[in-house]
C-alpha positions in Angstrom: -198.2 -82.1 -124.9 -197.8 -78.5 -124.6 -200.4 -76.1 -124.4 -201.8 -74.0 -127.3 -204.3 -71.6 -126.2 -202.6 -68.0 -125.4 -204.9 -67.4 -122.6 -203.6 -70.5 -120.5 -199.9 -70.1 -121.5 -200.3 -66.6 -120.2 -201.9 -68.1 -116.7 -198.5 -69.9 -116.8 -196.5 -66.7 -116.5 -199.1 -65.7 -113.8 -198.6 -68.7 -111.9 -194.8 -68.2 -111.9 -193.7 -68.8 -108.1 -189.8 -66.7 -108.3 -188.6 -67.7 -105.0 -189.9 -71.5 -105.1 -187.8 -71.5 -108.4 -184.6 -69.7 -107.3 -184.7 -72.2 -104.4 -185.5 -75.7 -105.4 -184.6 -75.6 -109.4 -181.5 -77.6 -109.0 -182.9 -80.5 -107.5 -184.9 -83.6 -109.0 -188.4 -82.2 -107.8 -187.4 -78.9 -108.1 -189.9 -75.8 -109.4 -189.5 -75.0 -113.0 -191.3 -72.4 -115.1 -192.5 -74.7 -118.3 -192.0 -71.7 -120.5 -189.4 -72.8 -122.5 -191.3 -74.3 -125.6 -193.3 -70.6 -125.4 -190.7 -68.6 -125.6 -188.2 -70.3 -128.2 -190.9 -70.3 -130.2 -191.8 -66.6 -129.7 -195.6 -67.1 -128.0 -194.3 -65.5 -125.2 -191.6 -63.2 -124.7 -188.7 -63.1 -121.6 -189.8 -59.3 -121.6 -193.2 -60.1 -120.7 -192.3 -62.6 -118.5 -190.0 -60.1 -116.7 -192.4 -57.2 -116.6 -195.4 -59.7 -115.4 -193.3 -60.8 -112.3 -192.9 -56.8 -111.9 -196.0 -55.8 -111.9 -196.9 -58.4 -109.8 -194.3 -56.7 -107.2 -191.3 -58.5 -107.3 -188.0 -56.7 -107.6 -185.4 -58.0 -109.8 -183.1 -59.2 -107.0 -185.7 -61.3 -105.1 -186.3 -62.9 -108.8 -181.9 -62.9 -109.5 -181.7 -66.6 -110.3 -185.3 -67.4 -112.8 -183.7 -64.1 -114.4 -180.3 -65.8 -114.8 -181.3 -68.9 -115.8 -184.9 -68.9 -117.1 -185.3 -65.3 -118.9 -181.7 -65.2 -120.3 -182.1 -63.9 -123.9 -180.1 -66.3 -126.4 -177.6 -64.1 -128.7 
């Protein structure tokens, strides 16, 4: 079941761990973000994901691969 209340999907995005995801999302175990079902459905947006993991002082190329594959805005 996924979450409804805005305050705990937004402690998802807090929770985010960039380099444990770039490193270990291709394998069975690996990390993955869970936003998914937030963001298709426009609870959440990739920008605010993106500018959390900012402000929380990452830089966009220590974060390259959960911007590639996770934050990747469908056309």
């Amino acid at each position: 079941m996924f979450e409804t209340n805005l305050k705990k999907i937004l402690r998802l995005v807090e929770n985010i761990q960039p380099s444990t995801y770039g490193n270990t999302r291709n394998f069975q175990d690996g990390a993955v973000t869970r936003l998914s079902p937030y963001i298709s459905r426009g609870n959440i947006t990739t920008n605010h994901v993106f500018t959390s993991l900012l402000n929380r002082g990452f830089n966009p190329w220590e974060i390259e691969r959960l911007i590639q594959v996770a934050l990747i805005i469908p056309l």
